[in-house]
C-alpha positions, -999 to +999 in steps of 0.1 A: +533-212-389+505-228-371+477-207-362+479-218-325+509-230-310+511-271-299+507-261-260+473-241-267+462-267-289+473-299-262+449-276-238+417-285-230+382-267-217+377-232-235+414-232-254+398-267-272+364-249-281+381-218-295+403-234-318+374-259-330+353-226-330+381-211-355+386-243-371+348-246-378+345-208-393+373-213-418+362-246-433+323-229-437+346-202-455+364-223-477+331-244-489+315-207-497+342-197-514+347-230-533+308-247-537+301-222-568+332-239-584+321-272-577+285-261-592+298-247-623+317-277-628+285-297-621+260-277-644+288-281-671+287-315-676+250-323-667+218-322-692+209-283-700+174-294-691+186-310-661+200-274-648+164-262-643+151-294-627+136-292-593+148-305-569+183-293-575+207-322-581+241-316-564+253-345-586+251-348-626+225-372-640+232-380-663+267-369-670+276-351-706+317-348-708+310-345-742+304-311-739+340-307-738+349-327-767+321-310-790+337-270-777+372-285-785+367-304-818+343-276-839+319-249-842+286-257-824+255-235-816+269-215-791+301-205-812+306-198-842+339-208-845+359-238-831+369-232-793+406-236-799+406-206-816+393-184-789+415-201-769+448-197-788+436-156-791+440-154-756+467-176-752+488-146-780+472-117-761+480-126-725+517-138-734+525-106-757+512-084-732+538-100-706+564-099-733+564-064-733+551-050-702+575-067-680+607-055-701+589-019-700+581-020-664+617-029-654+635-006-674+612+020-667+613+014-630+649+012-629+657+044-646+637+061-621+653+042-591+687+045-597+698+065-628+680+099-624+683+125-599+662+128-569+644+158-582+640+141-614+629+108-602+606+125-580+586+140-606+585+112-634+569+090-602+543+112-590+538+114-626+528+076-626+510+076-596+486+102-612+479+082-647+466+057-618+442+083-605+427+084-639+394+058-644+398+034-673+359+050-684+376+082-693+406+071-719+384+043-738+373+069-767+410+089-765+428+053-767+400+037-796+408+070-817+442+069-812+447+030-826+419+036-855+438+066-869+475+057-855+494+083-849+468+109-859+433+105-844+424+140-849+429+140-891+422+109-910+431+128-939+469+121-932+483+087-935+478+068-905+474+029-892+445+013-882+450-012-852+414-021-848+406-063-851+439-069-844+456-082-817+477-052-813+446-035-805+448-049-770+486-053-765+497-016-772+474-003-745+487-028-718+523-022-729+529+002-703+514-005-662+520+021-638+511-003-605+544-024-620+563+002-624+552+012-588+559-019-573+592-028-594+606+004-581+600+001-549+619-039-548+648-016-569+650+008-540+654-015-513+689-035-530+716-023-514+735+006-537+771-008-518+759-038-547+756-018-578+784+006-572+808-026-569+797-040-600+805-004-615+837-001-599+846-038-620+834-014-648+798-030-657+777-016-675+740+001-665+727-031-687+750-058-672+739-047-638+703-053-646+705-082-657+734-097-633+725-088-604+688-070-604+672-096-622+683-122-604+672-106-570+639-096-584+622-134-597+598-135-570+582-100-583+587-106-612+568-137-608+540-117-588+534-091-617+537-113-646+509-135-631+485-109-619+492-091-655+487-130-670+455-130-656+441-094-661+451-097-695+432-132-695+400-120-679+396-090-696+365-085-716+354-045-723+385-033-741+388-066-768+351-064-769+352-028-778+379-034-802+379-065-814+348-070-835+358-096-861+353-128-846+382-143-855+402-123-835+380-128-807+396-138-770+378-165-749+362-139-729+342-120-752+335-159-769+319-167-732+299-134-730+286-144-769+279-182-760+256-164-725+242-141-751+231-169-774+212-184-748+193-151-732+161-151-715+130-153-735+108-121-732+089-135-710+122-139-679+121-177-685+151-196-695+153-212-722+151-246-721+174-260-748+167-298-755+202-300-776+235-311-761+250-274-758+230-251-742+237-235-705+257-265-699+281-255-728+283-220-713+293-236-676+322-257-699+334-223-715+335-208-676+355-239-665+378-239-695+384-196-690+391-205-654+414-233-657+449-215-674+448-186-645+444-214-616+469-237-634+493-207-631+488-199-598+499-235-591+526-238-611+543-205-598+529-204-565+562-205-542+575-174-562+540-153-564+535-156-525+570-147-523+561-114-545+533-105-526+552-107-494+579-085-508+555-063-528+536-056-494+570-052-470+581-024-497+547-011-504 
Protein backbone atom coordinates (compact mmCIF):
# COMPACT_ATOMS: atom_id res chain seq x y z
CA UNK A 1 0.00 0.00 0.00
CA UNK A 2 1.43 3.29 -0.92
CA UNK A 3 1.73 5.75 1.75
CA UNK A 4 -0.23 8.37 -0.26
CA UNK A 5 -2.63 7.53 -2.89
CA UNK A 6 -1.63 8.44 -6.84
CA UNK A 7 -4.26 11.51 -6.88
CA UNK A 8 -2.53 13.16 -3.69
CA UNK A 9 0.77 12.44 -5.00
CA UNK A 10 -0.27 13.87 -8.99
CA UNK A 11 -1.22 17.19 -6.66
CA UNK A 12 0.73 19.94 -6.43
CA UNK A 13 1.31 23.17 -4.01
CA UNK A 14 1.25 22.01 -0.19
CA UNK A 15 0.04 18.07 -1.03
CA UNK A 16 3.76 18.01 -3.11
CA UNK A 17 5.72 19.58 -0.06
CA UNK A 18 4.15 17.24 2.50
CA UNK A 19 4.86 14.12 0.84
CA UNK A 20 8.56 15.33 0.01
CA UNK A 21 8.50 16.58 3.75
CA UNK A 22 7.60 12.73 4.67
CA UNK A 23 9.69 11.42 2.12
CA UNK A 24 12.66 13.53 3.34
CA UNK A 25 12.09 12.40 7.26
CA UNK A 26 12.16 8.66 6.40
CA UNK A 27 15.19 8.57 4.27
CA UNK A 28 17.25 10.76 7.27
CA UNK A 29 15.69 7.78 9.38
CA UNK A 30 16.82 5.02 7.41
CA UNK A 31 20.67 6.53 7.08
CA UNK A 32 20.53 6.75 11.15
CA UNK A 33 19.43 3.71 11.46
CA UNK A 34 21.72 2.16 8.85
CA UNK A 35 25.26 4.61 8.81
CA UNK A 36 26.52 2.66 12.16
CA UNK A 37 26.35 -0.49 9.91
CA UNK A 38 28.12 0.93 7.18
CA UNK A 39 30.85 2.21 9.90
CA UNK A 40 31.31 -1.01 11.49
CA UNK A 41 31.77 -2.55 8.23
CA UNK A 42 34.25 0.23 7.37
CA UNK A 43 36.38 0.18 10.69
CA UNK A 44 36.42 -3.71 10.06
CA UNK A 45 38.38 -3.79 7.15
CA UNK A 46 40.51 -0.51 7.60
CA UNK A 47 44.06 -0.22 9.46
CA UNK A 48 43.44 -0.49 13.47
CA UNK A 49 45.65 2.67 13.54
CA UNK A 50 43.62 4.14 10.85
CA UNK A 51 40.34 3.91 13.24
CA UNK A 52 41.79 6.63 15.50
CA UNK A 53 43.03 8.91 12.71
CA UNK A 54 41.73 12.38 12.54
CA UNK A 55 40.10 13.45 10.32
CA UNK A 56 37.71 10.52 10.24
CA UNK A 57 37.88 8.63 6.96
CA UNK A 58 34.30 7.53 5.79
CA UNK A 59 36.21 5.29 3.39
CA UNK A 60 39.02 2.56 4.23
CA UNK A 61 42.61 3.37 3.35
CA UNK A 62 43.94 1.30 3.04
CA UNK A 63 41.71 -1.64 2.90
CA UNK A 64 42.48 -5.00 5.08
CA UNK A 65 39.93 -7.99 3.93
CA UNK A 66 42.37 -9.94 5.36
CA UNK A 67 41.05 -9.55 8.51
CA UNK A 68 38.53 -11.98 7.55
CA UNK A 69 40.60 -14.60 6.21
CA UNK A 70 43.09 -14.48 9.39
CA UNK A 71 39.49 -14.85 11.96
CA UNK A 72 38.50 -17.70 9.59
CA UNK A 73 41.66 -19.66 8.97
CA UNK A 74 43.28 -19.77 12.87
CA UNK A 75 43.85 -18.54 16.22
CA UNK A 76 45.19 -14.92 16.23
CA UNK A 77 45.68 -12.33 19.16
CA UNK A 78 42.30 -11.60 19.78
CA UNK A 79 41.13 -15.33 20.04
CA UNK A 80 42.40 -17.95 21.31
CA UNK A 81 40.90 -20.31 19.22
CA UNK A 82 40.05 -20.48 15.51
CA UNK A 83 36.78 -18.41 14.70
CA UNK A 84 34.95 -21.33 13.11
CA UNK A 85 34.65 -22.76 16.27
CA UNK A 86 32.87 -20.08 18.00
CA UNK A 87 30.93 -19.93 15.10
CA UNK A 88 29.85 -23.63 14.80
CA UNK A 89 28.99 -23.28 18.97
CA UNK A 90 26.49 -20.98 18.08
CA UNK A 91 25.42 -22.41 15.02
CA UNK A 92 24.55 -26.00 17.75
CA UNK A 93 23.08 -23.77 20.35
CA UNK A 94 20.68 -21.61 18.37
CA UNK A 95 19.45 -24.65 16.18
CA UNK A 96 18.96 -27.11 19.34
CA UNK A 97 17.22 -24.58 21.13
CA UNK A 98 14.71 -24.27 18.07
CA UNK A 99 14.62 -28.02 17.94
CA UNK A 100 13.09 -28.27 21.02
CA UNK A 101 11.38 -25.16 21.96
CA UNK A 102 9.15 -25.10 18.97
CA UNK A 103 7.94 -28.86 19.47
CA UNK A 104 7.40 -27.82 23.33
CA UNK A 105 5.75 -24.61 22.56
CA UNK A 106 3.18 -26.30 20.18
CA UNK A 107 2.24 -29.06 22.06
CA UNK A 108 2.16 -27.13 25.07
CA UNK A 109 0.05 -24.44 23.52
CA UNK A 110 -2.21 -26.82 22.08
CA UNK A 111 -3.13 -28.87 25.08
CA UNK A 112 -4.15 -25.79 26.65
CA UNK A 113 -6.22 -24.52 23.63
CA UNK A 114 -8.17 -27.24 22.82
CA UNK A 115 -7.80 -30.37 25.00
CA UNK A 116 -8.40 -29.08 28.55
CA UNK A 117 -11.34 -27.65 30.17
CA UNK A 118 -11.96 -24.02 30.38
CA UNK A 119 -11.31 -23.93 34.05
CA UNK A 120 -8.31 -25.90 33.58
CA UNK A 121 -6.88 -24.09 30.72
CA UNK A 122 -7.61 -21.01 32.45
CA UNK A 123 -5.29 -21.64 35.15
CA UNK A 124 -2.23 -23.45 33.47
CA UNK A 125 -2.27 -19.94 31.26
CA UNK A 126 -2.28 -17.42 33.84
CA UNK A 127 0.17 -19.72 35.15
CA UNK A 128 2.48 -18.85 32.04
CA UNK A 129 1.75 -15.34 31.92
CA UNK A 130 3.08 -15.12 35.58
CA UNK A 131 6.65 -17.07 34.89
CA UNK A 132 6.81 -13.96 32.39
CA UNK A 133 6.41 -11.51 35.26
CA UNK A 134 9.45 -12.99 36.80
CA UNK A 135 13.01 -10.96 35.83
CA UNK A 136 15.59 -13.21 34.25
CA UNK A 137 18.06 -11.47 37.35
CA UNK A 138 16.11 -13.51 39.91
CA UNK A 139 16.35 -17.34 38.45
CA UNK A 140 20.18 -17.05 37.32
CA UNK A 141 21.56 -18.61 40.73
CA UNK A 142 18.20 -21.11 41.12
CA UNK A 143 18.72 -22.23 37.33
CA UNK A 144 23.01 -22.37 37.69
CA UNK A 145 22.48 -24.66 40.89
CA UNK A 146 20.00 -26.64 39.39
CA UNK A 147 22.24 -27.70 36.11
CA UNK A 148 25.58 -28.00 38.43
CA UNK A 149 23.92 -30.48 40.82
CA UNK A 150 21.08 -31.90 38.24
CA UNK A 151 18.34 -32.93 39.74
CA UNK A 152 19.50 -32.02 43.25
CA UNK A 153 20.98 -28.57 43.86
CA UNK A 154 20.28 -28.52 47.35
CA UNK A 155 22.65 -31.97 48.34
CA UNK A 156 25.62 -32.70 46.33
CA UNK A 157 26.07 -35.51 48.46
CA UNK A 158 23.50 -37.55 46.27
CA UNK A 159 24.29 -38.49 42.75
CA UNK A 160 23.58 -35.84 40.46
CA UNK A 161 24.75 -34.37 36.74
CA UNK A 162 26.66 -31.53 36.14
CA UNK A 163 25.58 -29.56 32.93
CA UNK A 164 28.02 -26.74 33.33
CA UNK A 165 30.54 -26.19 29.97
CA UNK A 166 28.32 -27.88 28.10
CA UNK A 167 26.12 -27.01 25.53
CA UNK A 168 23.17 -28.29 27.34
CA UNK A 169 23.95 -25.70 29.80
CA UNK A 170 22.20 -23.14 27.53
CA UNK A 171 19.59 -25.42 25.70
CA UNK A 172 17.65 -26.85 28.78
CA UNK A 173 16.88 -23.45 30.13
CA UNK A 174 15.53 -22.17 26.66
CA UNK A 175 13.61 -25.42 26.24
CA UNK A 176 10.56 -24.07 27.42
CA UNK A 177 9.24 -20.07 26.27
CA UNK A 178 6.18 -18.84 27.82
CA UNK A 179 5.76 -15.67 25.12
CA UNK A 180 5.49 -18.87 22.40
CA UNK A 181 3.41 -20.56 24.19
CA UNK A 182 1.39 -17.22 24.50
CA UNK A 183 1.35 -16.43 21.03
CA UNK A 184 0.97 -20.18 19.57
CA UNK A 185 -2.19 -20.40 21.67
CA UNK A 186 -3.67 -17.56 20.70
CA UNK A 187 -3.11 -18.58 16.45
CA UNK A 188 -4.73 -22.23 18.02
CA UNK A 189 -7.74 -20.42 19.35
CA UNK A 190 -8.61 -18.53 16.40
CA UNK A 191 -8.93 -22.00 13.76
CA UNK A 192 -12.25 -22.73 13.47
CA UNK A 193 -13.20 -25.89 15.98
CA UNK A 194 -16.10 -26.83 12.97
CA UNK A 195 -12.22 -27.97 11.44
CA UNK A 196 -11.00 -30.18 14.15
CA UNK A 197 -14.20 -31.81 15.15
CA UNK A 198 -14.53 -32.97 11.26
CA UNK A 199 -11.29 -34.41 11.27
CA UNK A 200 -12.40 -36.25 14.59
CA UNK A 201 -15.53 -37.27 13.25
CA UNK A 202 -13.25 -39.19 10.16
CA UNK A 203 -11.76 -40.65 13.52
CA UNK A 204 -8.14 -38.75 13.59
CA UNK A 205 -6.30 -38.66 16.10
CA UNK A 206 -5.30 -35.58 18.69
CA UNK A 207 -1.68 -36.10 16.93
CA UNK A 208 -2.91 -36.39 13.25
CA UNK A 209 -4.85 -33.25 13.73
CA UNK A 210 -1.74 -31.35 14.69
CA UNK A 211 0.11 -32.09 12.40
CA UNK A 212 -2.60 -32.23 9.28
CA UNK A 213 -4.27 -29.56 9.70
CA UNK A 214 -2.68 -27.09 12.67
CA UNK A 215 0.63 -27.18 11.39
CA UNK A 216 -0.07 -26.45 8.15
CA UNK A 217 -2.17 -23.39 9.11
CA UNK A 218 0.38 -22.22 11.59
CA UNK A 219 3.92 -21.74 9.12
CA UNK A 220 3.83 -18.09 9.19
CA UNK A 221 4.14 -18.22 13.24
CA UNK A 222 5.89 -20.70 13.29
CA UNK A 223 8.26 -18.92 11.10
CA UNK A 224 7.86 -15.67 13.40
CA UNK A 225 8.95 -17.54 16.69
CA UNK A 226 11.53 -19.71 15.34
CA UNK A 227 13.39 -16.64 14.04
CA UNK A 228 13.01 -14.27 16.94
CA UNK A 229 13.97 -17.46 19.18
CA UNK A 230 16.99 -17.96 16.33
CA UNK A 231 18.15 -14.83 17.10
CA UNK A 232 17.81 -14.47 20.94
CA UNK A 233 19.42 -17.61 21.20
CA UNK A 234 22.18 -16.14 18.79
CA UNK A 235 22.69 -12.77 20.56
CA UNK A 236 22.69 -14.02 23.84
CA UNK A 237 25.67 -13.37 25.92
CA UNK A 238 25.08 -13.41 30.07
CA UNK A 239 23.70 -16.87 30.55
CA UNK A 240 26.59 -18.85 28.20
CA UNK A 241 28.99 -16.46 29.68
CA UNK A 242 27.89 -17.39 33.09
CA UNK A 243 27.94 -20.99 32.25
CA UNK A 244 30.08 -21.62 29.75
CA UNK A 245 33.58 -21.10 31.05
CA UNK A 246 35.71 -23.45 29.03
CA UNK A 247 36.57 -21.82 25.93
CA UNK A 248 35.89 -24.40 23.72
CA UNK A 249 32.47 -24.43 24.30
CA UNK A 250 32.33 -20.80 23.92
CA UNK A 251 29.47 -19.12 21.50
CA UNK A 252 30.47 -16.22 19.16
CA UNK A 253 29.10 -13.81 21.52
CA UNK A 254 30.98 -14.29 24.60
CA UNK A 255 34.23 -14.78 21.83
CA UNK A 256 33.24 -10.95 20.72
CA UNK A 257 32.97 -9.69 24.35
CA UNK A 258 36.68 -11.53 24.91
CA UNK A 259 38.21 -10.21 21.52
CA UNK A 260 36.74 -6.20 23.09
CA UNK A 261 38.24 -7.28 26.34
CA UNK A 262 41.61 -8.05 24.85
CA UNK A 263 41.92 -4.74 23.45
CA UNK A 264 40.66 -2.53 26.76
CA UNK A 265 41.59 0.89 27.41
CA UNK A 266 44.89 1.52 28.88
CA UNK A 267 44.74 3.12 32.47
CA UNK A 268 45.19 6.02 31.37
CA UNK A 269 41.36 6.11 28.99
CA UNK A 270 43.40 5.98 25.76
CA UNK A 271 42.92 3.33 23.25
CA UNK A 272 45.25 1.25 22.47
CA UNK A 273 46.82 1.73 19.38
CA UNK A 274 47.65 -1.76 18.03
CA UNK A 275 50.24 -1.58 15.11
CA UNK A 276 49.40 -5.39 14.24
CA UNK A 277 46.83 -6.48 11.58
CA UNK A 278 44.07 -7.57 14.29
CA UNK A 279 43.28 -5.14 16.72
CA UNK A 280 39.86 -3.01 16.89
CA UNK A 281 39.54 -3.74 13.30
CA UNK A 282 39.31 -7.57 14.11
CA UNK A 283 36.72 -6.77 16.80
CA UNK A 284 34.47 -4.69 14.05
CA UNK A 285 35.06 -8.19 11.71
CA UNK A 286 33.72 -10.34 14.66
CA UNK A 287 30.56 -7.73 14.95
CA UNK A 288 29.92 -8.03 11.17
CA UNK A 289 30.34 -11.77 11.13
CA UNK A 290 27.79 -12.09 14.69
CA UNK A 291 25.46 -9.92 12.65
CA UNK A 292 25.41 -11.50 9.41
CA UNK A 293 23.39 -15.21 10.16
CA UNK A 294 20.37 -13.20 12.07
CA UNK A 295 20.06 -10.65 8.89
CA UNK A 296 20.59 -13.53 6.42
CA UNK A 297 17.55 -15.10 8.16
CA UNK A 298 15.46 -12.33 8.17
CA UNK A 299 15.93 -12.36 4.39
CA UNK A 300 15.55 -15.66 3.70
CA UNK A 301 12.20 -16.03 5.72
CA UNK A 302 11.02 -12.71 5.38
CA UNK A 303 7.50 -13.23 3.54
CA UNK A 304 6.54 -15.80 6.34
CA UNK A 305 7.97 -13.72 9.53
CA UNK A 306 5.95 -10.42 8.46
CA UNK A 307 3.14 -12.72 7.94
CA UNK A 308 3.68 -13.98 11.82
CA UNK A 309 3.84 -10.70 13.09
CA UNK A 310 0.74 -9.66 11.42
CA UNK A 311 -1.08 -12.69 12.80
CA UNK A 312 0.76 -12.56 16.14
CA UNK A 313 -0.46 -8.84 16.55
CA UNK A 314 -4.27 -9.44 15.04
CA UNK A 315 -4.62 -12.31 17.82
CA UNK A 316 -2.53 -10.60 20.46
Amino acid sequence: MALLPAVGRKRGGKTRAALYAIFGVLWLGVILHLFPVYWMLVASIEGDVQNFTHPISFWPHPALPQVYRILLKGASDLLPLPMTVYLRNSVLLAVGVMCTQIPISILSAYAISRLHGRRWARVLFLFIIGTMMIPSEVTLIPSYLILKNFPFPSNTQLPHMDFLNTLWAVILPSMAWAWAVLIFKGWFDSIPRETMEAARVDGAGELRILWSIVLPLSMPVIAFIGYQTFSSVWDSFTWPLIVLQNVHMWPLSVALNSAQSALQSSPSGQPQMSTGVLGWNGVMALAVLQSIPVFAMFILFREQIVRGVKITGLNA
